[in-house]
Structure formats: structure tokens, C-alpha cells
C-alpha positions, 0 to 999 in steps of 0.5 A, a space after each residue: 957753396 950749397 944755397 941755404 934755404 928756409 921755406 915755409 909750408 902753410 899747409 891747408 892754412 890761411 884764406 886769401 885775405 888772411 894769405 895776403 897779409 901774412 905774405 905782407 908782414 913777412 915780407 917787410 921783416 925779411 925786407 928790415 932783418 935778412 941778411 941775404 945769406 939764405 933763400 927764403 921761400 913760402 909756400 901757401 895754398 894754391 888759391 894764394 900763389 898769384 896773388 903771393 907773387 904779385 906781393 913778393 915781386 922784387 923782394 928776392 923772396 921766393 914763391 912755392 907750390 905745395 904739390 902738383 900733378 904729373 900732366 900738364 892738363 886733362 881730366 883730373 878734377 881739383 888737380 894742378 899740373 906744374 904748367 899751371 903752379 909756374 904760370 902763377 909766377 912760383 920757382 918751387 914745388 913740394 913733392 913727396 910731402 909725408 902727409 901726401 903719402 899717407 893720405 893721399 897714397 902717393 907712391 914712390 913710382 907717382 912722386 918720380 912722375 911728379 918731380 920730372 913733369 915739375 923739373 921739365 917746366 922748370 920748377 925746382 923741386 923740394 922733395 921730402 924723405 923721412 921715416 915714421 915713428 915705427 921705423 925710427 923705432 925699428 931701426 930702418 930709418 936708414 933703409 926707409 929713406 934711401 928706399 924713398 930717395 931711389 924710388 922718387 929721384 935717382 932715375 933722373 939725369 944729373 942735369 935733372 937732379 941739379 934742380 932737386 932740394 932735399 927735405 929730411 922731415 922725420 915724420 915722427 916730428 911733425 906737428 908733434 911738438 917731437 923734434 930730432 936731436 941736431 945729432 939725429 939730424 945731421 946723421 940722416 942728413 949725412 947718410 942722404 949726402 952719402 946715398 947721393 954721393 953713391 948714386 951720382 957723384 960726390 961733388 953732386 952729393 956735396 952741391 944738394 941742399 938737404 933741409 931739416 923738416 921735423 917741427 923746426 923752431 926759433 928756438 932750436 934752430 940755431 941747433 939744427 943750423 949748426 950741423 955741418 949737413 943741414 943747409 935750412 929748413 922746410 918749416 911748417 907751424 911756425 911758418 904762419 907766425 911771421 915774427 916766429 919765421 923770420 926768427 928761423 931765418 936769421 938763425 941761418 945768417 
């Protein structure tokens, strides 16, 4: 059975003060309504990770990172090394996030460098794929991601890849209010299993998470959730409204 995983990304979103109380609601939700079928995780700034853990110790929710860098220390000014994001006491990483790669200019050869210095300190990984609007368009959104999966993920081992959740995020469908049909989903979903399947083995293929990452909400998720490939999502606005996140969980289970 693949872990069933809906984590929430804050992005550039929320103080300390407001990042507490936000981990506080959804912590008693979660704690009233979950059912325990699914791994709930949050990910908030940097500057809440510490206090986050602190807050969701015992609670089985768990903490993640929205980037790191490659080293574990040296002279790279406002970076955090993965050392740094597992001492704050989160699991996860995100790497490859598309708005990393297009603003920031985050190369498949940066985000490979990214996910193994995560996975060597024991982070697990959720590493984000997906195409833009043109390349939907074009009809080479299939190319664009396995290009994007070989270059960041498949020179790891098998052990490696053991610790790596996918992110299918259609950029088209981010913060757009656009969301992709549950069929345009579950196709890419299956063709990422099946690209897994190729380059390591199927039974890998069929152990990986792959999560839905495009503008998910209460009210198309049970949708989405209902595909045979998607196993949760990377949830992004309705992440930082607790009611409209717990929402989302329960439509996993």
C-alpha cells in the first residue's frame, strides 16, 4: 500500500505569531476529524519550522521544508543546508518546486544536488514535476516531465529513491484558480508510475507516492482522490485556511 500524503505548502505566507496559531487550529482539527488513513504534513517558512515542531510534537502531523541547499554549510548568504532544516526537528523537504525553477533558476543538474544532500541526512523528499501552459499546449508535457524526473531523481540508487514522493504540479494550474480534469491528472500520474517503472522496477513504480499539486481544493479533491494514480496532494492556498485544509484531508480517508 502506497502512504497517502496531503501536505500543505505556505509559501512566502504567514508570520511567526500568525504561523503558530495556524499550525495550532489545524492541529486540533486533525487531532478531532483524521482518520489516520493518510500522512498530513505542513510545510511553513523557515522561520516557523522550530516552533512548528515544537507545536505538532506527538500529534503524528508532520513538519516539512520548502527548499534547502546542496551543502551542508559555507558561505551561501540566506541559504539553509538540509543539516540545518532536520535540526529544526521536520521529515521533509520540497525540491524542484516550479516557482524555485522559474524564479529562481533551479537546474535539473541544482535540484539532483538538492535531493541526495536532503536524502543523505535523512530527509525525505517531495520533488515537484509538471509543464507550463505552453508545453500543455504543445503537446510535450509528457517529454517535459520525464525530462524533469531523469534530470533531478533517477541517478539515485534504489535505496535512495526509496525516500522520494512525487509532486505532479501543473504549472498551468497554480494559483490560477485552473485546475486539471481528475482525467488529465491520473494520465500524467500514470505515465510518471510508468517512467519509474522503466528506469528502476515496477514494484518501485507501484511503492512511489505521486501527488496532485495544481490549485487542489475541498471541492475537487474527492475527484482528483478518486484516481487510481493519485495517492494525495501538494496543496498550496487552501493550505493556509485550516477548515479548507482539513477539508482536503478528509476527502483522502
Amino acid at each position: 500500500m502506497r502512504t497517502k500524503i496531503i501536505a500543505g505548502n505556505w509559501k512566502m505566507n504567514k508570520t511567526l505569531e500568525e504561523g503558530q496559531a495556524l499550525v495550532t487550529e489545524i492541529r486540533g482539527i486533525v487531532r478531532d476529524e483524521h482518520t489516520g488513513k493518510s500522512q498530513v504534513v505542513l510545510c511553513p517558512p523557515f522561520i516557523s519550522l522550530a516552533s512548528a515542531a515544537r507545536l505538532l510534537e506527538g500529534t503524528g502531523i508532520a513538519l516539512g521544508a520548502q527548499n534547502c541547499h546542496f551543502e551542508d554549510s559555507g558561505a551561501f548568504t540566506g541559504e539553509i543546508s538540509p543539516l540545518m532544516v532536520k535540526s529544526t526537528g521536520a521529515q521533509y523537504v520540497i525540491i524542484g518546486h516550479s516557482e524555485r525553477r522559474q524564479y529562481f533558476g533551479e537546474t535539473g543538474e541544482m535540484l539532483f544536488k538538492k535531493t541526495k544532500a536532503a536524502i543523505r541526512h535523512g530527509l525525505k523528499v517531495i520533488f515537484c514535476v509538471g509543464e507550463s501552459l505552453k508545453e500543455r499546449e504543445e503537446k510535450i508535457f509528457f517529454k517535459v516531465v520525464e525530462s524533469q524526473l531523469q534530470e533531478g531523481l533517477f541517478a539515485l540508487d534504489r535505496k535512495e529513491f526509496s525516500s522520494v514522493v512525487i509532486a505532479y504540479e501543473p504549472v498551468w494550474a497554480i494559483g490560477t484558480g485552473l485546475t486539471a480534469t481528475p482525467e488529465q491528472a491520473q494520465e500524467m500520474h500514470n505515465y510518471i508510475r510508468k517512467v519509474i517503472g522503466m528506469h528502476y522496477t515496477e514494484e518501485i513504480a507501484e511503492e512511489t507516492t505521486i501527488l496532485y499539486g495544481g490549485s487542489m481544493k475541498p471541492d475537487n479533491a474527492a475527484g482528483l482522490m478518486a484516481q487510481a494514480d493519485i495517492d494525495g496532494g501538494l496543496i498550496g492556498g487552501a493550505a493556509l485556511k485550516a477548515r479548507d485544509f482539513a477539508d482536503i484531508i478528509k476527502a483522502v480517508g
